[in-house]
C-alpha positions, 0 to 999 in steps of 0.5 A: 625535543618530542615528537608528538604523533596527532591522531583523533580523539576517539583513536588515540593509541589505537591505530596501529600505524601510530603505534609503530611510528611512536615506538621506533621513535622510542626505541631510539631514545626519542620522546614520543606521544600520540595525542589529540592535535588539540592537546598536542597544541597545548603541550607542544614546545618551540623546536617540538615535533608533531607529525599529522598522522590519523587526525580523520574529521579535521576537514569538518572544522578546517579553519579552526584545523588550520588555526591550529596550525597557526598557534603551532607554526607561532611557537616554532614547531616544526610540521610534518608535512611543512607547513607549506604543503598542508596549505597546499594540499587541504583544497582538492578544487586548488591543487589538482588544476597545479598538475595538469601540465605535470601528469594525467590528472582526473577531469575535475570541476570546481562548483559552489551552490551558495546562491543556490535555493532550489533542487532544481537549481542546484541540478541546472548549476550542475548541468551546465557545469558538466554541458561540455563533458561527455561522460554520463556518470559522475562523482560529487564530493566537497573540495575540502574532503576525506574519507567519502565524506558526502561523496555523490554519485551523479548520473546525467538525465536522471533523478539524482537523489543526491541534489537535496543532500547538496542543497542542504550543505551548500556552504560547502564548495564541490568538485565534480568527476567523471566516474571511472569503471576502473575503480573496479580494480581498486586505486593505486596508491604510491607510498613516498617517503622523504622522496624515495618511492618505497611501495604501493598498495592497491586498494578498494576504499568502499566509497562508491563501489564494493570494499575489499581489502588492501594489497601489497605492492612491490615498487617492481609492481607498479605500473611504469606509467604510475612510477613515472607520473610518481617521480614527475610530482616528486620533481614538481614538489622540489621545484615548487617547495625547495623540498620533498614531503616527509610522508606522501601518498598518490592516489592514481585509477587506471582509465582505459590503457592510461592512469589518472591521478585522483589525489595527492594525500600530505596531511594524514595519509594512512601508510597502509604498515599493516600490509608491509612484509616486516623487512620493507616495514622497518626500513620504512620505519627507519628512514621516516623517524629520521629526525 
Protein backbone atom coordinates (compact mmCIF):
# COMPACT_ATOMS: atom_id res chain seq x y z
CA UNK A 1 0.00 0.00 0.00
CA UNK A 2 0.89 4.00 -0.84
CA UNK A 3 -0.50 6.78 -0.10
CA UNK A 4 -0.41 9.14 -2.68
CA UNK A 5 -0.80 13.02 -1.69
CA UNK A 6 -2.52 15.03 -4.89
CA UNK A 7 -1.36 18.51 -5.32
CA UNK A 8 -1.31 20.79 -8.69
CA UNK A 9 1.44 20.77 -10.77
CA UNK A 10 2.95 24.09 -10.30
CA UNK A 11 3.16 22.89 -6.37
CA UNK A 12 4.10 19.80 -6.01
CA UNK A 13 6.43 19.44 -2.91
CA UNK A 14 5.86 23.07 -2.18
CA UNK A 15 3.04 23.23 -0.09
CA UNK A 16 3.82 22.91 3.26
CA UNK A 17 0.73 21.10 4.46
CA UNK A 18 1.40 18.52 1.91
CA UNK A 19 4.82 18.32 3.04
CA UNK A 20 3.71 17.37 6.64
CA UNK A 21 1.21 14.89 5.91
CA UNK A 22 3.53 13.22 3.60
CA UNK A 23 6.18 13.00 6.11
CA UNK A 24 4.27 11.74 9.24
CA UNK A 25 3.22 9.14 6.94
CA UNK A 26 6.94 8.25 6.34
CA UNK A 27 7.58 8.34 9.54
CA UNK A 28 5.62 5.85 10.11
CA UNK A 29 6.83 3.45 7.69
CA UNK A 30 4.24 4.19 5.26
CA UNK A 31 4.97 4.77 1.49
CA UNK A 32 4.25 8.23 0.53
CA UNK A 33 4.48 10.70 -2.41
CA UNK A 34 2.84 14.03 -3.78
CA UNK A 35 2.17 14.09 -7.42
CA UNK A 36 -0.08 15.57 -9.99
CA UNK A 37 -3.53 13.78 -9.55
CA UNK A 38 -2.85 13.17 -13.33
CA UNK A 39 0.21 11.21 -12.67
CA UNK A 40 -0.95 9.74 -9.42
CA UNK A 41 -3.79 8.25 -11.99
CA UNK A 42 -0.99 6.36 -13.63
CA UNK A 43 0.93 5.00 -11.09
CA UNK A 44 -1.69 4.33 -8.45
CA UNK A 45 -2.40 0.48 -7.50
CA UNK A 46 -5.81 -1.35 -6.43
CA UNK A 47 -5.96 -0.89 -2.59
CA UNK A 48 -3.39 2.43 -3.16
CA UNK A 49 -4.40 5.57 -1.14
CA UNK A 50 -4.70 8.89 -2.57
CA UNK A 51 -5.64 11.94 -0.63
CA UNK A 52 -7.01 15.03 -2.44
CA UNK A 53 -5.36 17.78 -0.85
CA UNK A 54 -4.10 21.24 -2.84
CA UNK A 55 -5.23 20.07 -6.29
CA UNK A 56 -6.49 24.29 -6.63
CA UNK A 57 -7.88 24.77 -10.58
CA UNK A 58 -9.86 21.09 -10.88
CA UNK A 59 -12.89 23.01 -10.86
CA UNK A 60 -11.72 24.71 -14.32
CA UNK A 61 -11.75 20.88 -15.95
CA UNK A 62 -14.31 19.03 -13.45
CA UNK A 63 -15.65 16.45 -16.00
CA UNK A 64 -12.29 15.63 -17.01
CA UNK A 65 -11.75 15.90 -12.58
CA UNK A 66 -14.23 13.41 -12.05
CA UNK A 67 -13.12 11.41 -14.87
CA UNK A 68 -10.35 10.82 -13.00
CA UNK A 69 -12.07 9.98 -10.09
CA UNK A 70 -13.67 7.40 -12.38
CA UNK A 71 -10.47 5.40 -13.48
CA UNK A 72 -9.40 5.74 -9.61
CA UNK A 73 -12.57 4.18 -8.25
CA UNK A 74 -12.28 1.50 -11.56
CA UNK A 75 -8.94 0.36 -10.08
CA UNK A 76 -10.05 -0.03 -6.35
CA UNK A 77 -8.52 2.90 -4.97
CA UNK A 78 -9.66 4.07 -1.82
CA UNK A 79 -10.33 8.25 -1.77
CA UNK A 80 -9.88 10.48 0.82
CA UNK A 81 -12.60 12.13 1.04
CA UNK A 82 -14.85 8.74 -0.24
CA UNK A 83 -15.77 8.95 -3.28
CA UNK A 84 -19.40 9.64 -2.40
CA UNK A 85 -18.63 13.06 -0.81
CA UNK A 86 -16.95 14.42 -3.56
CA UNK A 87 -19.79 13.99 -5.91
CA UNK A 88 -21.61 15.54 -3.17
CA UNK A 89 -19.74 18.16 -2.36
CA UNK A 90 -18.21 19.69 -5.83
CA UNK A 91 -21.94 21.52 -6.82
CA UNK A 92 -22.44 24.57 -4.41
CA UNK A 93 -26.13 25.30 -6.04
CA UNK A 94 -26.76 21.15 -4.95
CA UNK A 95 -25.68 20.72 -1.83
CA UNK A 96 -26.22 24.01 0.12
CA UNK A 97 -30.18 23.64 -0.42
CA UNK A 98 -29.55 19.72 1.44
CA UNK A 99 -28.69 21.94 4.68
CA UNK A 100 -31.36 24.38 4.99
CA UNK A 101 -33.35 22.26 7.27
CA UNK A 102 -30.07 21.35 9.22
CA UNK A 103 -28.46 24.83 9.98
CA UNK A 104 -28.57 28.38 8.90
CA UNK A 105 -27.39 28.20 5.36
CA UNK A 106 -26.57 31.56 3.49
CA UNK A 107 -29.61 32.78 0.76
CA UNK A 108 -28.35 31.06 -2.10
CA UNK A 109 -30.01 31.10 -5.70
CA UNK A 110 -29.30 29.02 -8.46
CA UNK A 111 -29.06 31.05 -12.15
CA UNK A 112 -27.61 29.77 -15.81
CA UNK A 113 -27.47 32.64 -18.66
CA UNK A 114 -26.89 29.79 -21.37
CA UNK A 115 -30.09 31.27 -23.28
CA UNK A 116 -28.80 34.46 -22.21
CA UNK A 117 -27.31 36.71 -25.47
CA UNK A 118 -27.45 40.16 -24.53
CA UNK A 119 -25.84 42.33 -21.17
CA UNK A 120 -29.02 43.36 -20.47
CA UNK A 121 -30.68 40.15 -20.42
CA UNK A 122 -28.35 38.62 -18.13
CA UNK A 123 -28.88 41.75 -15.86
CA UNK A 124 -33.19 41.12 -15.97
CA UNK A 125 -32.45 37.14 -15.50
CA UNK A 126 -30.76 38.45 -12.29
CA UNK A 127 -33.30 40.54 -11.51
CA UNK A 128 -35.82 38.56 -11.36
CA UNK A 129 -33.84 36.17 -9.66
CA UNK A 130 -33.24 38.20 -6.86
CA UNK A 131 -37.35 40.32 -7.14
CA UNK A 132 -38.10 38.70 -3.69
CA UNK A 133 -34.82 39.36 -2.08
CA UNK A 134 -34.63 42.52 -0.24
CA UNK A 135 -31.09 42.77 0.48
CA UNK A 136 -29.27 45.53 -2.25
CA UNK A 137 -25.47 44.12 -2.50
CA UNK A 138 -24.70 40.44 -3.73
CA UNK A 139 -22.16 37.67 -4.61
CA UNK A 140 -21.83 35.99 -8.10
CA UNK A 141 -19.86 33.19 -8.09
CA UNK A 142 -20.01 29.64 -10.48
CA UNK A 143 -21.86 26.89 -8.79
CA UNK A 144 -18.77 24.56 -9.47
CA UNK A 145 -16.08 27.16 -8.08
CA UNK A 146 -12.96 27.76 -5.82
CA UNK A 147 -10.49 30.19 -4.94
CA UNK A 148 -12.66 33.47 -5.81
CA UNK A 149 -12.88 32.13 -9.05
CA UNK A 150 -15.05 34.65 -11.22
CA UNK A 151 -16.60 35.94 -7.82
CA UNK A 152 -18.93 39.43 -8.64
CA UNK A 153 -19.99 41.65 -6.42
CA UNK A 154 -23.68 42.71 -7.63
CA UNK A 155 -25.18 45.66 -6.30
CA UNK A 156 -28.93 46.11 -7.29
CA UNK A 157 -30.11 49.50 -9.15
CA UNK A 158 -26.68 49.80 -10.58
CA UNK A 159 -24.23 49.45 -13.69
CA UNK A 160 -22.73 46.25 -12.93
CA UNK A 161 -19.60 45.64 -14.69
CA UNK A 162 -19.58 42.38 -13.70
CA UNK A 163 -22.96 41.29 -16.56
CA UNK A 164 -20.38 41.36 -19.45
CA UNK A 165 -17.68 38.98 -17.59
CA UNK A 166 -21.13 36.79 -16.86
CA UNK A 167 -21.96 36.89 -20.58
CA UNK A 168 -18.73 35.69 -21.63
CA UNK A 169 -18.78 32.71 -19.30
CA UNK A 170 -22.48 31.80 -19.64
CA UNK A 171 -21.65 27.95 -20.07
CA UNK A 172 -21.12 28.04 -16.63
CA UNK A 173 -24.00 27.83 -14.10
CA UNK A 174 -23.97 30.45 -10.89
CA UNK A 175 -25.27 30.81 -7.69
CA UNK A 176 -26.19 34.26 -6.00
CA UNK A 177 -25.50 35.66 -2.27
CA UNK A 178 -26.80 38.11 -0.30
CA UNK A 179 -23.31 40.31 0.58
CA UNK A 180 -22.57 40.03 4.35
CA UNK A 181 -20.59 43.33 6.05
CA UNK A 182 -19.68 40.27 8.39
CA UNK A 183 -17.10 39.42 6.23
CA UNK A 184 -15.26 42.30 7.68
CA UNK A 185 -14.62 40.11 10.61
CA UNK A 186 -13.25 37.38 8.47
CA UNK A 187 -14.96 33.81 8.03
CA UNK A 188 -15.15 31.14 10.52
CA UNK A 189 -13.78 28.04 9.27
CA UNK A 190 -14.37 24.81 11.48
CA UNK A 191 -11.47 22.34 11.16
CA UNK A 192 -13.17 18.24 11.25
CA UNK A 193 -10.92 15.42 11.40
CA UNK A 194 -12.41 11.86 11.27
CA UNK A 195 -15.65 13.70 12.98
CA UNK A 196 -13.79 15.17 15.83
CA UNK A 197 -13.92 19.05 15.88
CA UNK A 198 -10.13 19.79 16.28
CA UNK A 199 -9.84 23.73 15.77
CA UNK A 200 -10.87 26.70 13.91
CA UNK A 201 -9.21 29.46 11.97
CA UNK A 202 -10.61 32.93 11.39
CA UNK A 203 -9.75 33.94 8.00
CA UNK A 204 -9.79 36.94 5.42
CA UNK A 205 -9.59 35.05 2.04
CA UNK A 206 -9.06 38.58 0.04
CA UNK A 207 -11.83 37.78 -2.24
CA UNK A 208 -14.05 40.71 -1.96
CA UNK A 209 -12.76 42.42 0.94
CA UNK A 210 -9.28 43.28 2.15
CA UNK A 211 -6.61 39.85 3.03
CA UNK A 212 -5.42 39.50 6.27
CA UNK A 213 -3.72 36.82 7.59
CA UNK A 214 -5.36 33.82 9.30
CA UNK A 215 -5.78 33.07 12.97
CA UNK A 216 -5.79 30.51 15.24
CA UNK A 217 -8.66 29.11 17.37
CA UNK A 218 -9.11 26.95 19.97
CA UNK A 219 -12.13 24.56 19.94
CA UNK A 220 -13.04 26.52 23.48
CA UNK A 221 -12.87 29.72 20.93
CA UNK A 222 -15.40 29.26 18.61
CA UNK A 223 -18.79 30.31 19.05
CA UNK A 224 -21.36 27.78 20.65
CA UNK A 225 -23.98 28.47 17.93
CA UNK A 226 -20.69 27.47 14.98
CA UNK A 227 -19.87 24.44 17.31
CA UNK A 228 -23.61 23.48 17.28
CA UNK A 229 -24.11 24.04 13.68
CA UNK A 230 -20.65 21.99 13.19
CA UNK A 231 -21.90 19.06 15.14
CA UNK A 232 -25.40 19.21 13.19
CA UNK A 233 -23.61 18.63 9.55
CA UNK A 234 -21.56 15.96 11.50
CA UNK A 235 -24.77 14.16 12.20
CA UNK A 236 -26.12 14.79 8.94
CA UNK A 237 -22.96 13.32 6.75
CA UNK A 238 -23.43 9.91 9.49
CA UNK A 239 -27.21 9.76 8.36
CA UNK A 240 -26.58 10.39 5.03
CA UNK A 241 -23.25 8.94 4.17
CA UNK A 242 -23.02 5.90 6.93
CA UNK A 243 -19.87 7.50 7.61
CA UNK A 244 -17.80 10.81 8.47
CA UNK A 245 -15.30 12.69 6.19
CA UNK A 246 -11.72 11.98 7.01
CA UNK A 247 -10.87 15.89 6.49
CA UNK A 248 -13.31 18.59 6.55
CA UNK A 249 -13.66 21.84 6.55
CA UNK A 250 -17.08 24.46 7.35
CA UNK A 251 -17.00 27.64 6.41
CA UNK A 252 -19.34 29.84 8.58
CA UNK A 253 -19.85 34.22 8.44
CA UNK A 254 -21.49 35.93 11.24
CA UNK A 255 -24.77 37.98 9.97
CA UNK A 256 -26.20 40.31 12.67
CA UNK A 257 -26.30 38.18 16.31
CA UNK A 258 -26.60 34.45 14.00
CA UNK A 259 -23.96 32.81 11.84
CA UNK A 260 -24.68 31.57 8.13
CA UNK A 261 -22.91 28.72 6.54
CA UNK A 262 -21.23 29.71 3.64
CA UNK A 263 -19.42 26.21 2.41
CA UNK A 264 -18.72 22.91 3.17
CA UNK A 265 -14.86 22.38 1.87
CA UNK A 266 -14.44 17.98 1.48
CA UNK A 267 -12.30 17.75 -1.90
CA UNK A 268 -8.99 19.80 -1.14
CA UNK A 269 -9.78 21.72 1.95
CA UNK A 270 -6.49 23.98 3.00
CA UNK A 271 -6.11 22.66 7.06
CA UNK A 272 -4.50 26.00 7.72
CA UNK A 273 -0.99 23.29 9.77
CA UNK A 274 0.66 26.44 9.69
CA UNK A 275 -1.21 28.60 12.22
CA UNK A 276 -1.36 25.24 14.75
CA UNK A 277 0.96 25.54 18.18
CA UNK A 278 2.98 22.16 17.10
CA UNK A 279 1.40 20.31 20.07
CA UNK A 280 -2.34 20.38 18.70
CA UNK A 281 -0.37 19.99 15.25
CA UNK A 282 0.99 16.52 15.71
CA UNK A 283 -2.16 15.46 17.24
CA UNK A 284 -3.70 16.32 14.35
CA UNK A 285 -1.21 14.96 12.21
CA UNK A 286 -1.40 11.81 13.99
CA UNK A 287 -5.10 10.90 13.76
CA UNK A 288 -5.23 12.17 9.95
CA UNK A 289 -2.36 9.38 8.73
CA UNK A 290 -4.42 6.92 10.73
CA UNK A 291 -4.49 4.51 7.81
Amino acid sequence: MKVYIASFEKHVGKIQEDVYIRNEFLSKNISSEILTLAEIVQKVEAQDIVMLKSIWGYHLDFKHFLGQLSTLKEKNVILVNDYDYIYWNIDKSKYLPELTDIVNVIPTYEVTFRNTKTKEGVDELIKITLKNDGNTVFVIKPAISASGYLTFVYTKGNNNDCVSDLLKHKDLDFIIQPFRVGINQGEISVISINGKINYGVVRFPGVIVEKNDSIYMSVSEIPDLVINHTKSILNFFRVKFKSLPKICRIDFIKNGPNFELIEVELIDPDLYFRYLPKELLKQCLQELCIT
